[in-house]
VMD Tcl script that builds the backbone (N, CA, C; Angstrom):
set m [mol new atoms 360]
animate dup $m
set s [atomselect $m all]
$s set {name element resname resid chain x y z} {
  {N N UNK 1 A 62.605 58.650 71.705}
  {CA C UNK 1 A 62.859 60.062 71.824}
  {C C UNK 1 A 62.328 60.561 73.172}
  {N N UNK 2 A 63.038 61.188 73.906}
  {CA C UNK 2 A 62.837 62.280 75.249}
  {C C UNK 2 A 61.993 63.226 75.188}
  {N N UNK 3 A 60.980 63.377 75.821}
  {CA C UNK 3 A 60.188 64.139 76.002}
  {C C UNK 3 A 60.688 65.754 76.795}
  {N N UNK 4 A 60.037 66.382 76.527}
  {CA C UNK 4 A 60.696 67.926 77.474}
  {C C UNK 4 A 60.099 67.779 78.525}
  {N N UNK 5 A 60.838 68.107 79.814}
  {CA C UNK 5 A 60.341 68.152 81.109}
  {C C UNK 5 A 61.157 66.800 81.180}
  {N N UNK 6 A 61.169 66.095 80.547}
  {CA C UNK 6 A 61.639 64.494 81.401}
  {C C UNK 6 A 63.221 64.630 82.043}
  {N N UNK 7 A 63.110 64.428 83.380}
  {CA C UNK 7 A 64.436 64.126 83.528}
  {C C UNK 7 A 65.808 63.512 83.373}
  {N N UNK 8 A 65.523 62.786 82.398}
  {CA C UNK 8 A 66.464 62.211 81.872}
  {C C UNK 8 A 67.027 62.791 80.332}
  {N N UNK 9 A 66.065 63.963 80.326}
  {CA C UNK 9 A 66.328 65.025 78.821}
  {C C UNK 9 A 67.745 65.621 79.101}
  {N N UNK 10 A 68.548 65.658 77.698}
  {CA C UNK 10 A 69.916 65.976 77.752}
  {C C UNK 10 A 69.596 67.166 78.470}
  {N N UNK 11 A 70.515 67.747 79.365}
  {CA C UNK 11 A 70.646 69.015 79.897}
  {C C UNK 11 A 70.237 68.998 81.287}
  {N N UNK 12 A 69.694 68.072 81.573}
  {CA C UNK 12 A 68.450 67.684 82.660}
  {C C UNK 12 A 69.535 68.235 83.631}
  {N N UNK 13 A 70.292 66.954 83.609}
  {CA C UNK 13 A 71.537 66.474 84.952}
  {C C UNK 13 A 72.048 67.886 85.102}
  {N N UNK 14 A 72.359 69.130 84.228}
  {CA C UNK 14 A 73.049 70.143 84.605}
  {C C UNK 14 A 72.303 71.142 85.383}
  {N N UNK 15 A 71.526 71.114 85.644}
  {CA C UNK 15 A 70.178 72.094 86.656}
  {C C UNK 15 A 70.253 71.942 87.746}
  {N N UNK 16 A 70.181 72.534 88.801}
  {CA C UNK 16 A 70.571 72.949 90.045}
  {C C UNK 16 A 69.303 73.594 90.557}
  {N N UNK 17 A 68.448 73.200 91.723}
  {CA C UNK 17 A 68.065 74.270 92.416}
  {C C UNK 17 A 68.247 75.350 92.411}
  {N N UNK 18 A 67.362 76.224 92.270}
  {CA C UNK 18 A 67.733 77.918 92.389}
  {C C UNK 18 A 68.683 77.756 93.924}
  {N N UNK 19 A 67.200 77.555 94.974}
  {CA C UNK 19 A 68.074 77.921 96.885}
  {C C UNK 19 A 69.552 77.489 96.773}
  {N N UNK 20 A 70.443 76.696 95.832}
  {CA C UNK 20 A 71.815 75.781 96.558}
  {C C UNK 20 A 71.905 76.786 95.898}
  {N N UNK 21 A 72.041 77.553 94.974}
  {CA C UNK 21 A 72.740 78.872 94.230}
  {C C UNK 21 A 72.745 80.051 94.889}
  {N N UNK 22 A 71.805 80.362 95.320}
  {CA C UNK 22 A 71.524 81.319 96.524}
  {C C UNK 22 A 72.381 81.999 97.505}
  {N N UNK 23 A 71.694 80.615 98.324}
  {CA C UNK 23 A 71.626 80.617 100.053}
  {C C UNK 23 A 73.460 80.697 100.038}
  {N N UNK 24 A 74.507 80.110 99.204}
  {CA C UNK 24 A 76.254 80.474 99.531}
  {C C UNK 24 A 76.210 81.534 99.174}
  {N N UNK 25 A 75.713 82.091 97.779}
  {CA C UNK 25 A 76.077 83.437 97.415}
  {C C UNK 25 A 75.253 84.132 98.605}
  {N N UNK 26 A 74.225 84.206 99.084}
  {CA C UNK 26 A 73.442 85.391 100.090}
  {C C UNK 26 A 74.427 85.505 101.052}
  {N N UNK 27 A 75.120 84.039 101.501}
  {CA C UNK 27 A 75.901 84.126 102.976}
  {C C UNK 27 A 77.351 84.521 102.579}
  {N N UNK 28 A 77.490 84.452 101.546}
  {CA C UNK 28 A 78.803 85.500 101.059}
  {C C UNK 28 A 78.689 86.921 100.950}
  {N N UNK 29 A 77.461 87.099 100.873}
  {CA C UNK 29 A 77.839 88.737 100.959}
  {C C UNK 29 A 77.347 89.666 102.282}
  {N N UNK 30 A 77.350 89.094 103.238}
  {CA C UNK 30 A 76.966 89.166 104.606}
  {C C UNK 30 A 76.124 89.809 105.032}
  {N N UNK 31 A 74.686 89.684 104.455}
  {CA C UNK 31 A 73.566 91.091 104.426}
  {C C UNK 31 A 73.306 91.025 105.686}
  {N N UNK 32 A 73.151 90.199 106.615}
  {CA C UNK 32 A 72.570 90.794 108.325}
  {C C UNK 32 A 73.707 91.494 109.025}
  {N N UNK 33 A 74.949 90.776 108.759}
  {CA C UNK 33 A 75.873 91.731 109.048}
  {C C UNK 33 A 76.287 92.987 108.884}
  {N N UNK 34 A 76.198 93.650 107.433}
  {CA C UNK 34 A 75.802 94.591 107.304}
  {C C UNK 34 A 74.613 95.566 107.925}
  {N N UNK 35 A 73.768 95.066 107.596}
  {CA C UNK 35 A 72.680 95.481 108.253}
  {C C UNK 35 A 72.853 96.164 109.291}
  {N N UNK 36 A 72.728 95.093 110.612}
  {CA C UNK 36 A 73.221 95.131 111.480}
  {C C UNK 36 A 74.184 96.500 111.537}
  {N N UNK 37 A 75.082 96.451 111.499}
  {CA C UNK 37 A 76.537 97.396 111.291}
  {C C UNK 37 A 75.667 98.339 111.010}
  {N N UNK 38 A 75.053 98.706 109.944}
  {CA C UNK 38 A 74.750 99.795 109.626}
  {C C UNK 38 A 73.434 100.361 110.887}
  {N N UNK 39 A 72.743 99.511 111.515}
  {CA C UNK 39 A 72.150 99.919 112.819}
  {C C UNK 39 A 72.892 100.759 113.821}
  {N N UNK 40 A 74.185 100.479 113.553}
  {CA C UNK 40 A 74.913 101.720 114.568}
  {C C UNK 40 A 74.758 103.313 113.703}
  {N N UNK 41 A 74.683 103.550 112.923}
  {CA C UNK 41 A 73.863 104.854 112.455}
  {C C UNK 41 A 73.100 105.463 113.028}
  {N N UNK 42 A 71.951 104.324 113.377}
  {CA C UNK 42 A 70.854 104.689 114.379}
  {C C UNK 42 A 70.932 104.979 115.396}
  {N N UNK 43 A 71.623 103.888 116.175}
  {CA C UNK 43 A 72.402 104.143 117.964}
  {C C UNK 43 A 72.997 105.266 118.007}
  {N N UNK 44 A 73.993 105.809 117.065}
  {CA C UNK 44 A 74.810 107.113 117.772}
  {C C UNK 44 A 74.388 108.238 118.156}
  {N N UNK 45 A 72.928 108.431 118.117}
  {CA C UNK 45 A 71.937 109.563 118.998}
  {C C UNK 45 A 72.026 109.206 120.335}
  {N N UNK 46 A 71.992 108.008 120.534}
  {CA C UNK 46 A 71.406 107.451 121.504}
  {C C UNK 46 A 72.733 106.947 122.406}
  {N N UNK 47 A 73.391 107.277 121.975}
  {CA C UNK 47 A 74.690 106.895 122.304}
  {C C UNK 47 A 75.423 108.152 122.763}
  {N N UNK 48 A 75.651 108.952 121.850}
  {CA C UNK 48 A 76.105 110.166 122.135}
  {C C UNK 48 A 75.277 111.068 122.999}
  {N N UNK 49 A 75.798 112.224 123.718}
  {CA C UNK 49 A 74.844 113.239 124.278}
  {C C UNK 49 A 74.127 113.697 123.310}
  {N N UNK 50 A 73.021 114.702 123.569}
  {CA C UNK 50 A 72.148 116.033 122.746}
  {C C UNK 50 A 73.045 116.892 122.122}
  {N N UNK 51 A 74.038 116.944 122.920}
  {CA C UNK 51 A 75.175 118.170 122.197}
  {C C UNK 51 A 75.800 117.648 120.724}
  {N N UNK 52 A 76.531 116.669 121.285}
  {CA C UNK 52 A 77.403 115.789 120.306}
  {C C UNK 52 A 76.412 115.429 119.331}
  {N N UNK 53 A 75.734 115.065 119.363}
  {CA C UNK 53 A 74.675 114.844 118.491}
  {C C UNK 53 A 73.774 116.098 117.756}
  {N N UNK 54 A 73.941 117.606 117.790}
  {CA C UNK 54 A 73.843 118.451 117.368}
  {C C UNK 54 A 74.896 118.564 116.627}
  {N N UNK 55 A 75.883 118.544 116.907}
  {CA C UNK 55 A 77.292 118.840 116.083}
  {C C UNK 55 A 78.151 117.991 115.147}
  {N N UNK 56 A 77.319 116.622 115.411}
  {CA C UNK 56 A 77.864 115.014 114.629}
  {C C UNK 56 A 76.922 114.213 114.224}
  {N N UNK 57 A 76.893 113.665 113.229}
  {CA C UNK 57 A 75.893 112.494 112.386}
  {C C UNK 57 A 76.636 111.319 112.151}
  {N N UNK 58 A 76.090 110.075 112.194}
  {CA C UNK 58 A 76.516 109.449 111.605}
  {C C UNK 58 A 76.032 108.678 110.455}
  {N N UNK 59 A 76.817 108.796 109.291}
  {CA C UNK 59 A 76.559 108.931 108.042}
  {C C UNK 59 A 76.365 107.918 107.359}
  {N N UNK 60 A 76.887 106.164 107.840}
  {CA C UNK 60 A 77.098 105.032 106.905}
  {C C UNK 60 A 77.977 104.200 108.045}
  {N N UNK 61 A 78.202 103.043 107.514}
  {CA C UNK 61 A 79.280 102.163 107.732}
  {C C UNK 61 A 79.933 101.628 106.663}
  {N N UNK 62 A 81.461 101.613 106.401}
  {CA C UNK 62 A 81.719 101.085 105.486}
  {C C UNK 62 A 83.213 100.199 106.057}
  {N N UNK 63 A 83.287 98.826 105.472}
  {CA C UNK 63 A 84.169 98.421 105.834}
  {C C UNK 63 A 84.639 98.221 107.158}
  {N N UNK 64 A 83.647 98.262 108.406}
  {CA C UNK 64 A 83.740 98.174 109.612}
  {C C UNK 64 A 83.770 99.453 110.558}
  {N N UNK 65 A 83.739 100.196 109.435}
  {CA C UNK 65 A 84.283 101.670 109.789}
  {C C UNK 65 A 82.960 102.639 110.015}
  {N N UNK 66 A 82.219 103.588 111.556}
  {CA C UNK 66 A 80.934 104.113 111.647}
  {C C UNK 66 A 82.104 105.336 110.827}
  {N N UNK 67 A 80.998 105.652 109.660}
  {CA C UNK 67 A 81.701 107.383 109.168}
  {C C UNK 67 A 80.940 108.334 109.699}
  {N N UNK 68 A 81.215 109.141 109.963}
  {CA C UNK 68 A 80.523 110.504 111.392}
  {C C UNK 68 A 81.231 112.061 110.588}
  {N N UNK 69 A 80.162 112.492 110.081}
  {CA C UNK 69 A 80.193 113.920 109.848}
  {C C UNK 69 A 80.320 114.782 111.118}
  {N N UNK 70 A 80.976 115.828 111.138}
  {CA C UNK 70 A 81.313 116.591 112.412}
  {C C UNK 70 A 81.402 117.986 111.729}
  {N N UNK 71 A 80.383 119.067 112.394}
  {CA C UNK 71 A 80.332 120.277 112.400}
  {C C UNK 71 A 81.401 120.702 113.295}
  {N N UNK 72 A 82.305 121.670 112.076}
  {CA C UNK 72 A 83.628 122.692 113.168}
  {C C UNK 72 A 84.933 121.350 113.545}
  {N N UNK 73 A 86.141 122.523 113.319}
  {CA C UNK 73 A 87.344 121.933 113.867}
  {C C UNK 73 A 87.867 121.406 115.298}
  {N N UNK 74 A 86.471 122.360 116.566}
  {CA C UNK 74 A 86.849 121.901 117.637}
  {C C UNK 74 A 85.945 120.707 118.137}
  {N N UNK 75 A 84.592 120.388 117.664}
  {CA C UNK 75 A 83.780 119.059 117.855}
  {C C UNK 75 A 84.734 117.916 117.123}
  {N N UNK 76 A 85.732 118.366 115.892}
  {CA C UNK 76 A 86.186 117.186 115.581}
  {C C UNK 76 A 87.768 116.990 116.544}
  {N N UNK 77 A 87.919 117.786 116.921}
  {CA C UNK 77 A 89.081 117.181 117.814}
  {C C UNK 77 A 88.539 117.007 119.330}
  {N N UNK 78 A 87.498 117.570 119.277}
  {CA C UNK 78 A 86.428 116.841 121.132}
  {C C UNK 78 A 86.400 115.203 120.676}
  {N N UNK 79 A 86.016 114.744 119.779}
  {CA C UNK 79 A 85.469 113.282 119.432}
  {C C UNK 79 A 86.113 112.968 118.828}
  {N N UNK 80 A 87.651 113.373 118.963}
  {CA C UNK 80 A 88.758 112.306 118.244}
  {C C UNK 80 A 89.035 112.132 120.204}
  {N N UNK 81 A 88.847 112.747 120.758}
  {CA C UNK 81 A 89.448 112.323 122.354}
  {C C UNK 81 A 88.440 111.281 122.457}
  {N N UNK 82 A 86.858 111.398 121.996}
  {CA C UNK 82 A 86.354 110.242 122.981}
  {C C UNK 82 A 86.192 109.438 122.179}
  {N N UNK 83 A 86.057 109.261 120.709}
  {CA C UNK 83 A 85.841 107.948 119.963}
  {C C UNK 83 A 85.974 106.825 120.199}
  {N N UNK 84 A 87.150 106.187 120.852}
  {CA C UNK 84 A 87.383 105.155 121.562}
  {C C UNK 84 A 86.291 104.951 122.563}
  {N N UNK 85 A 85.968 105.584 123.804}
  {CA C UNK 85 A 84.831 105.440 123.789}
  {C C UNK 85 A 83.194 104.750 123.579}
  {N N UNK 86 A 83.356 105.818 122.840}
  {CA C UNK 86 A 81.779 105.596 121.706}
  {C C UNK 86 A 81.930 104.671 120.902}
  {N N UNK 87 A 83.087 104.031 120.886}
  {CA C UNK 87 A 83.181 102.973 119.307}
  {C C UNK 87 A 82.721 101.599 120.793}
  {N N UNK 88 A 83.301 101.883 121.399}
  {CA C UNK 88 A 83.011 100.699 122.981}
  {C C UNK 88 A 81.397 100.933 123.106}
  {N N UNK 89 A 80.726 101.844 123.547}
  {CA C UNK 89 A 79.852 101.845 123.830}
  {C C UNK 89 A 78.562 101.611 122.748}
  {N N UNK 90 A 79.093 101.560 121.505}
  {CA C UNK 90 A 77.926 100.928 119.956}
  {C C UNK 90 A 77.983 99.428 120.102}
  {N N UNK 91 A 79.424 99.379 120.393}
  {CA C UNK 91 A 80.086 97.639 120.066}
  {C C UNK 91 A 79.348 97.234 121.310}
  {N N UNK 92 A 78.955 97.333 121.924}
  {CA C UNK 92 A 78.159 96.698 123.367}
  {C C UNK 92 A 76.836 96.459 122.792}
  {N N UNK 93 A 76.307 97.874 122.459}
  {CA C UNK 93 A 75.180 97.837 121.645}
  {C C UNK 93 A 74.298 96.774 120.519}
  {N N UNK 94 A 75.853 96.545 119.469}
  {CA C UNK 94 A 75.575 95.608 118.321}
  {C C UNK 94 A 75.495 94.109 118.695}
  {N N UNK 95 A 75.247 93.655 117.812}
  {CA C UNK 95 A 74.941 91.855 117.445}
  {C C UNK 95 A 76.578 91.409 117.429}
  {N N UNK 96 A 77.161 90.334 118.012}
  {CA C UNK 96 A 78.290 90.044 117.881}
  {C C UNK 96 A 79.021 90.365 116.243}
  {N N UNK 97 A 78.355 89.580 115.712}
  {CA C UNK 97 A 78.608 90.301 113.873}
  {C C UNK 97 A 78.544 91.123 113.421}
  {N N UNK 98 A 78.581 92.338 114.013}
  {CA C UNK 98 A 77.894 93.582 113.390}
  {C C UNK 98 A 79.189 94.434 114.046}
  {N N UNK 99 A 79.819 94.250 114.707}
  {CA C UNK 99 A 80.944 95.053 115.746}
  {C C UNK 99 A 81.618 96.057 114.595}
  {N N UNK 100 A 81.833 96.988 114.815}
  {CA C UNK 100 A 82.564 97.840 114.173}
  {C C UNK 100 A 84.181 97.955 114.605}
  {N N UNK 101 A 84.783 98.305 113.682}
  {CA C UNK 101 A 86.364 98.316 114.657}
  {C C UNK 101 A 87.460 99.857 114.933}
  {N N UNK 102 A 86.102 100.696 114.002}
  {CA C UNK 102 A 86.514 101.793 114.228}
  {C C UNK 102 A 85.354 103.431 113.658}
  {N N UNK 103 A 85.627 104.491 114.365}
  {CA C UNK 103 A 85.181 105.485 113.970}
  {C C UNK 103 A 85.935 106.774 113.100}
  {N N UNK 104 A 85.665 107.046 112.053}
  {CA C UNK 104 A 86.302 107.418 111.162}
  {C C UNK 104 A 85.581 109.253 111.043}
  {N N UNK 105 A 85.872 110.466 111.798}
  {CA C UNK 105 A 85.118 111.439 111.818}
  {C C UNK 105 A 85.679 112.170 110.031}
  {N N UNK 106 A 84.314 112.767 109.752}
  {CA C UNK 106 A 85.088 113.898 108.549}
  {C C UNK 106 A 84.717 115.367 108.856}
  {N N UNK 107 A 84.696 116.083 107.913}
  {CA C UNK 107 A 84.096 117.743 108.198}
  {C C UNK 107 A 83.060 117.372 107.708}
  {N N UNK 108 A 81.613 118.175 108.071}
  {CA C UNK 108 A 80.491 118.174 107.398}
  {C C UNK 108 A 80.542 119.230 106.642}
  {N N UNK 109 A 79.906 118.966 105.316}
  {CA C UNK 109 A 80.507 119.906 103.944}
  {C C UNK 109 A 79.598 121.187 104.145}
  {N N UNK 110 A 79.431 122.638 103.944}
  {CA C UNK 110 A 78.771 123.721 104.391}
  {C C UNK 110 A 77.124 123.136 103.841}
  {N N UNK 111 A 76.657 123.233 102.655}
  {CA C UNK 111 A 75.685 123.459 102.279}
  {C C UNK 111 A 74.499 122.193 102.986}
  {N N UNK 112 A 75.608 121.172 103.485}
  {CA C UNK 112 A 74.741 119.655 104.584}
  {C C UNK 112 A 75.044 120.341 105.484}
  {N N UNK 113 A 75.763 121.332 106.399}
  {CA C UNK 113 A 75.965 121.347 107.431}
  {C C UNK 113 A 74.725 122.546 107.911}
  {N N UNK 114 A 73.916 123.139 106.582}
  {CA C UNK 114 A 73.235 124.370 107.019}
  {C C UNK 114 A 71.992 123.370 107.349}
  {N N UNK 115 A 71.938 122.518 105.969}
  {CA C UNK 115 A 70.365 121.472 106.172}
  {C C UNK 115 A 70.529 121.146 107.358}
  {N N UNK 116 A 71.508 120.215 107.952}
  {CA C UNK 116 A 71.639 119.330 109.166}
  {C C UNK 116 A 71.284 120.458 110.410}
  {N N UNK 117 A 71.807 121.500 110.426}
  {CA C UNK 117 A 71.281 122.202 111.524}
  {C C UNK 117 A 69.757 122.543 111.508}
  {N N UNK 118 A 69.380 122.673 110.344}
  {CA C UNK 118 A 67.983 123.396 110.103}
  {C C UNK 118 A 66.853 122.179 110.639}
  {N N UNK 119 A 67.010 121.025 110.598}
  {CA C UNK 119 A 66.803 119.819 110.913}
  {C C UNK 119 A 66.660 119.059 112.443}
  {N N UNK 120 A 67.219 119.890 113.244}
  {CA C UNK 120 A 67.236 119.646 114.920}
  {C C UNK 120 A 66.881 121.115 115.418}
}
mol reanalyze $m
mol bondsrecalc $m
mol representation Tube
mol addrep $m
């Protein structure tokens, strides 16, 4: 009779290292890449002027995409002219993996747009 713990105990052979279970699933779901990506959040102060950056946030990355809240109808059609741009000048910024492929502006909704001002 087999003792428990012994490797040769029925069930033994079906056990796997935790890390080989892991380390494919971790690199399938691309967390530095993300990451990363989502570091352009941070850059677009630093990227953008003082102005633009009074009047625009950027909010997330999703899907490759920086999403950018924009105070008023005329900041969002100023930074639909330069987005191209600014999407060049993050992508310089980022980790080859992290590149974004586009900037996606929305309206900033009133009651974030009073906080967000109250805030700078």
């Amino acid at each position: 009779m087999r003792r428990r713990g012994d490797a040769t105990a029925p069930g033994a052979a079906g056990l796997v290292p935790v890390a080989s279970v892991l380390d494919p699933m971790l690199a399938g779901l691309k967390l530095e890449e993300r990451f990363a990506a989502a570091h352009a959040t941070e850059l677009w102060a630093d990227v953008v002027t003082p102005e633009t950056a009074r009047r625009a946030r950027a909010v997330g990355v999703r899907g490759g995409e920086l999403l950018v809240e924009v105070r008023g109808s005329v900041w969002m059609g100023h930074l639909a002219v330069l987005r191209q741009g600014i999407l060049e000048e993050l992508n310089a910024r980022l980790p080859e993996g992290a590149k974004l492929r586009a900037i996606r502006l929305t309206p900033m909704r009133g009651k974030e747009d009073a906080r967000f001002e109250s805030t700078r």
